[in-house]
N, CA, C and O atoms as CSV, one atom per row, in Angstrom:
chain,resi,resn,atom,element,x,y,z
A,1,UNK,N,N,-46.532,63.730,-13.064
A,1,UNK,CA,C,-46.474,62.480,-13.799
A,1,UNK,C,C,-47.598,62.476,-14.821
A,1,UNK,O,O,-48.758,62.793,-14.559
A,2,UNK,N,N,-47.094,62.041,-16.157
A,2,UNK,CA,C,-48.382,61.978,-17.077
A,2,UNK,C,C,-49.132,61.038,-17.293
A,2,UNK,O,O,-49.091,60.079,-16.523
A,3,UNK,N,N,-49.778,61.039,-18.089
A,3,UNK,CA,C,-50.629,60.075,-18.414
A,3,UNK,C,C,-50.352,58.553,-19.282
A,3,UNK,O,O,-50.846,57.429,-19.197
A,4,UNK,N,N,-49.219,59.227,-20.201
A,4,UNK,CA,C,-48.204,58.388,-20.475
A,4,UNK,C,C,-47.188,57.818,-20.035
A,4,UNK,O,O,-46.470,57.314,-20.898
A,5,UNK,N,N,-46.878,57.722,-19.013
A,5,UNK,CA,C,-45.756,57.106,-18.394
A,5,UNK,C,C,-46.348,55.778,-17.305
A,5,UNK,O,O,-46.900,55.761,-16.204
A,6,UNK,N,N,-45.952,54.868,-18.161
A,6,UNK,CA,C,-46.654,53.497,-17.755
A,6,UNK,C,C,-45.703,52.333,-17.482
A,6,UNK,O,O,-46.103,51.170,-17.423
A,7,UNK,N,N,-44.525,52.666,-17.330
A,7,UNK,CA,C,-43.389,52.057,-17.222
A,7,UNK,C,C,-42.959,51.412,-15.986
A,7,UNK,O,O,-42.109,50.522,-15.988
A,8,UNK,N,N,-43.511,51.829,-14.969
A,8,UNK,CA,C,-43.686,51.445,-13.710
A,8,UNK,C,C,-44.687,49.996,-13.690
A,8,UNK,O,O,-44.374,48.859,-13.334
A,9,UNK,N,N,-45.820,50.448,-14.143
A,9,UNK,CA,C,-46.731,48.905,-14.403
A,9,UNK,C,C,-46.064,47.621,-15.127
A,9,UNK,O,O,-46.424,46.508,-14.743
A,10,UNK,N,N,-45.287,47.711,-15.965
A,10,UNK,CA,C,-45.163,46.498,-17.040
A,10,UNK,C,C,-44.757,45.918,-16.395
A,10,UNK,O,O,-44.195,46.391,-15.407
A,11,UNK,N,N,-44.840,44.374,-16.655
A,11,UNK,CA,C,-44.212,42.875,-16.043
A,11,UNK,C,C,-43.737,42.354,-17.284
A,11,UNK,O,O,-44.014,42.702,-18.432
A,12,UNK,N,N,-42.916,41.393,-16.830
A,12,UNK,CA,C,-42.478,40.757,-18.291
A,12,UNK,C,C,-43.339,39.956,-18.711
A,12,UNK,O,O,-44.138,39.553,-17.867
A,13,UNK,N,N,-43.471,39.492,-20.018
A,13,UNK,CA,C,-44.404,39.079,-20.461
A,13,UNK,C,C,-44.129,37.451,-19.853
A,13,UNK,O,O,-45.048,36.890,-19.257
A,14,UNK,N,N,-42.504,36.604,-20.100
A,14,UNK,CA,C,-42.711,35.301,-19.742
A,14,UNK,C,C,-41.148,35.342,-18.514
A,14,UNK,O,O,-40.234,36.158,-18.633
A,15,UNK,N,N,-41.228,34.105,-17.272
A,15,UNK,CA,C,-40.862,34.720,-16.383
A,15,UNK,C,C,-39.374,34.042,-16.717
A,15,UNK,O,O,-38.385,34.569,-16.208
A,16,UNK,N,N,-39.222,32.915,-17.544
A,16,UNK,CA,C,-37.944,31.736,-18.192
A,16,UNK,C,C,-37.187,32.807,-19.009
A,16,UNK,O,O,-35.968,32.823,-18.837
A,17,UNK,N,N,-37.553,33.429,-19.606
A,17,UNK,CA,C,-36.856,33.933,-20.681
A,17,UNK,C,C,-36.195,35.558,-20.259
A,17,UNK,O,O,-36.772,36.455,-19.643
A,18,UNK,N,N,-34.951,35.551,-20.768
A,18,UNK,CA,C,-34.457,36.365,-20.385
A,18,UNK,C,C,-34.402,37.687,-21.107
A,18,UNK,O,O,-34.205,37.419,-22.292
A,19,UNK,N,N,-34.478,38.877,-20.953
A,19,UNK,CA,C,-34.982,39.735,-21.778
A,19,UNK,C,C,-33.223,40.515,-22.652
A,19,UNK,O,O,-33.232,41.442,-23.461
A,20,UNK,N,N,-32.240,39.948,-22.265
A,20,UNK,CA,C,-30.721,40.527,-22.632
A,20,UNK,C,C,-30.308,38.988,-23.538
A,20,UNK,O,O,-30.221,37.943,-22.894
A,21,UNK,N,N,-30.089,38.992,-24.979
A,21,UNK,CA,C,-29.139,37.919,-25.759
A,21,UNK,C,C,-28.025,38.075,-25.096
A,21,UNK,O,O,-27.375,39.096,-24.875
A,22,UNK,N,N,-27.824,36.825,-24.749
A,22,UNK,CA,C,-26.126,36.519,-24.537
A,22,UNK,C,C,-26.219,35.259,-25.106
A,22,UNK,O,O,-27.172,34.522,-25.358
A,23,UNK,N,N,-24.475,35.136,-25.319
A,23,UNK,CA,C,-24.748,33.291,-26.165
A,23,UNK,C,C,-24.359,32.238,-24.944
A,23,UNK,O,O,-23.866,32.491,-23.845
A,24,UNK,N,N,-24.637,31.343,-25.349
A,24,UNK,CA,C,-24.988,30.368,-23.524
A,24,UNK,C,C,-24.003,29.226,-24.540
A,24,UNK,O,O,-24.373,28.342,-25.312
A,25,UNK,N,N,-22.413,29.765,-24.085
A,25,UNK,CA,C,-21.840,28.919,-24.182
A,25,UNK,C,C,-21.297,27.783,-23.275
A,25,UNK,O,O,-20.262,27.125,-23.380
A,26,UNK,N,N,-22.304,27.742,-22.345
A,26,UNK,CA,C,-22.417,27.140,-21.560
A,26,UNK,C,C,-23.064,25.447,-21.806
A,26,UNK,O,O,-22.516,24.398,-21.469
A,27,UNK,N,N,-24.347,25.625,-22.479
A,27,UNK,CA,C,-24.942,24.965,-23.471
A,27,UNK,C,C,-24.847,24.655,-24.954
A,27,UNK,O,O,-25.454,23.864,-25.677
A,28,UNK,N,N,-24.049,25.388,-25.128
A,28,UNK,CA,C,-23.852,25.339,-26.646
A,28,UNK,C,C,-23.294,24.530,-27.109
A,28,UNK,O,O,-22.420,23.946,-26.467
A,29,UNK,N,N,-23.668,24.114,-28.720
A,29,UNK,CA,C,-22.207,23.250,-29.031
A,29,UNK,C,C,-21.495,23.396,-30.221
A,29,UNK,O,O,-20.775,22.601,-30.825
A,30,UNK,N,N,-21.808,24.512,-30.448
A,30,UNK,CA,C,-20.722,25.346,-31.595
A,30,UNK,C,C,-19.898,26.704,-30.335
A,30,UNK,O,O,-19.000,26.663,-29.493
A,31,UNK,N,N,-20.825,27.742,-30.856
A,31,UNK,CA,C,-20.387,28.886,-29.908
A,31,UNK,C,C,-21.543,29.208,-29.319
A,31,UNK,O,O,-21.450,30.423,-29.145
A,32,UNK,N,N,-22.385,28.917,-28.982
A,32,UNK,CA,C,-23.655,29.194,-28.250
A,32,UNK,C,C,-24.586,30.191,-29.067
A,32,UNK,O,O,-25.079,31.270,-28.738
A,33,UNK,N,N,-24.623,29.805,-29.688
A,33,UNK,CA,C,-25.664,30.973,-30.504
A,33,UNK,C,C,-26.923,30.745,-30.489
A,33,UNK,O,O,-27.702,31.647,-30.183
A,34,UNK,N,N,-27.486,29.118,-30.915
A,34,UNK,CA,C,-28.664,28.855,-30.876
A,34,UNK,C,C,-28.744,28.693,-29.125
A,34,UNK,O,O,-29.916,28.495,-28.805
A,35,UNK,N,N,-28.195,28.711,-28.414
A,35,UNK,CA,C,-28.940,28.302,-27.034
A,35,UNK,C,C,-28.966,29.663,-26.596
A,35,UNK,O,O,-29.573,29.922,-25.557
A,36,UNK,N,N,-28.317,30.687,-27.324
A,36,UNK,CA,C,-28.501,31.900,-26.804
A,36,UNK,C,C,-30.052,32.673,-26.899
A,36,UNK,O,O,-30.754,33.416,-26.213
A,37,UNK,N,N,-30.088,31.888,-28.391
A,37,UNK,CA,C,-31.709,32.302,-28.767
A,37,UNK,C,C,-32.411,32.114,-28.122
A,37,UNK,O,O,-33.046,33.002,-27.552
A,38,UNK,N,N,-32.622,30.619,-27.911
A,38,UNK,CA,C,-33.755,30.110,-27.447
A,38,UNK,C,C,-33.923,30.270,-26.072
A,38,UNK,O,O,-35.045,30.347,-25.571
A,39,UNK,N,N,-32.595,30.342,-25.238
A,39,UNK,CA,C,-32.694,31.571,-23.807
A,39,UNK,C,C,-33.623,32.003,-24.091
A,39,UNK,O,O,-34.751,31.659,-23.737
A,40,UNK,N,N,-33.207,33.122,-25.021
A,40,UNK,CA,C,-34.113,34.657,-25.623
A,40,UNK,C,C,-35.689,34.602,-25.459
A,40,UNK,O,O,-36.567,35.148,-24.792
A,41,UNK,N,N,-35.539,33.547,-26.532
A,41,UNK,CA,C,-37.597,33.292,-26.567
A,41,UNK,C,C,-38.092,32.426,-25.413
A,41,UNK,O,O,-39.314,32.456,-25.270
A,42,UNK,N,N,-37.389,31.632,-24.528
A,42,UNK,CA,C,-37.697,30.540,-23.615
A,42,UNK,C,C,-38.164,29.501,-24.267
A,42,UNK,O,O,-39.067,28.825,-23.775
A,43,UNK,N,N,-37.569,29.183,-25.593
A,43,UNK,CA,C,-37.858,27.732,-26.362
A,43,UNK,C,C,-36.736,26.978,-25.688
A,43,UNK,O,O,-35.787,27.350,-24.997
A,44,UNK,N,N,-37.297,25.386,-26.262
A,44,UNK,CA,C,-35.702,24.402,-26.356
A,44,UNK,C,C,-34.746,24.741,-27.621
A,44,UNK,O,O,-35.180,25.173,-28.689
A,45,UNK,N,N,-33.569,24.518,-27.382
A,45,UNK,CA,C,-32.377,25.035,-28.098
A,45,UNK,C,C,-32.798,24.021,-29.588
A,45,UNK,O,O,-32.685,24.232,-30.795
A,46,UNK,N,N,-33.258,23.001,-28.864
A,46,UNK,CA,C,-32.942,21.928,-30.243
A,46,UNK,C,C,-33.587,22.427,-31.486
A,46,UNK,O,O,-33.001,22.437,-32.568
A,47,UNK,N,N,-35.414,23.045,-31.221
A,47,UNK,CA,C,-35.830,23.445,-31.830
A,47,UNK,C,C,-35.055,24.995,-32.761
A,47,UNK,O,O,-35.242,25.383,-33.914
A,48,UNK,N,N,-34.539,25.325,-32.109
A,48,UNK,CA,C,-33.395,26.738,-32.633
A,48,UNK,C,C,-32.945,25.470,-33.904
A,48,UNK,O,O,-33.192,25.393,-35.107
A,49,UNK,N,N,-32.146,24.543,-32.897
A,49,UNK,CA,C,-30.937,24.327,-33.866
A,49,UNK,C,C,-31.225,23.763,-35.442
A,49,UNK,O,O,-30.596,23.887,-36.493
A,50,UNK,N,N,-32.835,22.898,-34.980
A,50,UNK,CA,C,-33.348,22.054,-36.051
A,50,UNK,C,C,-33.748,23.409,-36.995
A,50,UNK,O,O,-33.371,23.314,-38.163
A,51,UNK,N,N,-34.353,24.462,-36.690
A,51,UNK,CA,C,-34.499,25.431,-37.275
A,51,UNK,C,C,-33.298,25.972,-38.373
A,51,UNK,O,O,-33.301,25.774,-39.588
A,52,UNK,N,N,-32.527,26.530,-37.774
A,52,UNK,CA,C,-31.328,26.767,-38.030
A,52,UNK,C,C,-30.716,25.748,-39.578
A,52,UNK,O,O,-30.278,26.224,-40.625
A,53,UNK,N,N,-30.903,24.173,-39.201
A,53,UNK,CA,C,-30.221,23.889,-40.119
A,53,UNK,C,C,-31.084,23.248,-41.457
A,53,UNK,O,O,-30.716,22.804,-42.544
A,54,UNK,N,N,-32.298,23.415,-40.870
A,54,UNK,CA,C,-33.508,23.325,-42.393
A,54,UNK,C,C,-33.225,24.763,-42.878
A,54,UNK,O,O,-33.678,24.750,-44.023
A,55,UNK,N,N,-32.743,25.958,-42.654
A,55,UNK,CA,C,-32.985,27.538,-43.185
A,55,UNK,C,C,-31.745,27.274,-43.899
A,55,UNK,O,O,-31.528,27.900,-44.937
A,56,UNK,N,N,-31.015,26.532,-43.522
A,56,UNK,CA,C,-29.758,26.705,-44.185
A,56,UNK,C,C,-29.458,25.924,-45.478
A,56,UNK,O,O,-28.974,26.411,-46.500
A,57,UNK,N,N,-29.783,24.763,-45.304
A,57,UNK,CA,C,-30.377,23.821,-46.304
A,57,UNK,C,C,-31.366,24.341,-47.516
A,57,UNK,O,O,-31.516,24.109,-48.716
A,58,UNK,N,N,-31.932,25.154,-46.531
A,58,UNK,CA,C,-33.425,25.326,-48.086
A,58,UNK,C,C,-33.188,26.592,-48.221
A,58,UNK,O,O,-33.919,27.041,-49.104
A,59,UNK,N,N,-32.120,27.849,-47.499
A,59,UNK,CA,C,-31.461,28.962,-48.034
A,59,UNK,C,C,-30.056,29.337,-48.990
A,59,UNK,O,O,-29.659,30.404,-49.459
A,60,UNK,N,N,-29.318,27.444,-49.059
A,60,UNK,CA,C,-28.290,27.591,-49.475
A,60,UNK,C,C,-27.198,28.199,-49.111
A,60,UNK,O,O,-26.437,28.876,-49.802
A,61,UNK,N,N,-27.133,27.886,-47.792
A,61,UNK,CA,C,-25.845,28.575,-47.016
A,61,UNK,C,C,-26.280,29.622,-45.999
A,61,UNK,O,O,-25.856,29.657,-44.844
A,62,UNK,N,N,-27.223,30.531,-46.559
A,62,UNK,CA,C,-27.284,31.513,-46.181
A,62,UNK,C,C,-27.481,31.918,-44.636
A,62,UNK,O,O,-27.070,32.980,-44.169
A,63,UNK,N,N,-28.010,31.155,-44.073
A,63,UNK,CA,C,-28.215,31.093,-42.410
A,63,UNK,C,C,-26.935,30.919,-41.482
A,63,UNK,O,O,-26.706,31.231,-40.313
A,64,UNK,N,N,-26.220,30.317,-42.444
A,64,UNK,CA,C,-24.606,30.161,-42.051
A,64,UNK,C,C,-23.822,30.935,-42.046
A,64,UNK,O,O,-22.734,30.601,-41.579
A,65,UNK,N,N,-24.005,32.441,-42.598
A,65,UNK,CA,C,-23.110,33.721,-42.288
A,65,UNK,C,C,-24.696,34.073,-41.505
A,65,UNK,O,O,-24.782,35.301,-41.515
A,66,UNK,N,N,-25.180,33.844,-41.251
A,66,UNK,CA,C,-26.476,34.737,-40.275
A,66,UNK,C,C,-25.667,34.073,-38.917
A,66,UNK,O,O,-24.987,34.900,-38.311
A,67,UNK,N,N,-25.660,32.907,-38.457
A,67,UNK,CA,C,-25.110,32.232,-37.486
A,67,UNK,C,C,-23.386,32.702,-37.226
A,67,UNK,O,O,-22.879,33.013,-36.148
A,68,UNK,N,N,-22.710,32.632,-38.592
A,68,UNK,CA,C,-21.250,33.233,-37.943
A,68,UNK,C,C,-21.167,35.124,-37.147
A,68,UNK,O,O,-20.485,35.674,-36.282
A,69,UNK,N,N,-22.002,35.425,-37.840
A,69,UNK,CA,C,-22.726,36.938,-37.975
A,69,UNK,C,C,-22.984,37.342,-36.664
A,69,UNK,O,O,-22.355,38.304,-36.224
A,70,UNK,N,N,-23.764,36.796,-36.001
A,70,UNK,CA,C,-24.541,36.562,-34.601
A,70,UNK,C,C,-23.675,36.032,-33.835
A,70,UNK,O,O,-23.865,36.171,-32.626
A,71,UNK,N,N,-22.551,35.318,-34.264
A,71,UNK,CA,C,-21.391,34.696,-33.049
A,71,UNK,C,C,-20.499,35.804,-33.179
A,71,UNK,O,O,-20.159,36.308,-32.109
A,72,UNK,N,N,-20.132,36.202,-34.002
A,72,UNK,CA,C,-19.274,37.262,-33.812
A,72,UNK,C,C,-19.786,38.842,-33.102
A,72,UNK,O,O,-18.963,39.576,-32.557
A,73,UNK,N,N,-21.245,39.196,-33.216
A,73,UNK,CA,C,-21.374,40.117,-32.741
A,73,UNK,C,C,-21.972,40.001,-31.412
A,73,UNK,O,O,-21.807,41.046,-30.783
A,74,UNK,N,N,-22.643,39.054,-30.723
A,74,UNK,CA,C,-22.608,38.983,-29.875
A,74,UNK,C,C,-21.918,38.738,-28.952
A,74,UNK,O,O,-21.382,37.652,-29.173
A,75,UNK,N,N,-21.463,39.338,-27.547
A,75,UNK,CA,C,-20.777,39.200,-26.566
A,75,UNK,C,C,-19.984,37.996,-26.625
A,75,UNK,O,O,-19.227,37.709,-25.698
């Protein structure tokens, strides 16, 4: 075993958050995309969503094929 192989030690960094995107259409209320995120990071969704729709607003659409983008390729 080398000296580099440290893979055995790591912990996750936070214990809420899940380390695999899936969309949590469970929670969701489009197709789960933002609650999928914020799974992701262990934020609240709302903050995703409020996110989400100021980027879109002050990107001119553009967050809105990022969001169809992300529903379609994710699971």
């Amino acid at each position: 075993m080398s000296n580099l192989d440290h893979s055995k030690n790591r912990t996750p960094v936070s214990g809420s958050a899940s380390k695999n995107f899936r969309l949590d259409k469970a929670h969701g209320k489009i197709w789960g995309v933002c609650g999928g995120i914020a799974n992701y990071f262990g934020i609240d969704a709302t903050l995703v969503r409020v996110a989400f729709v100021l980027g879109t607003l002050i990107g001119f659409g553009s967050l809105l094929l990022v969001y169809v983008a992300i529903a379609l390729i994710a699971n």
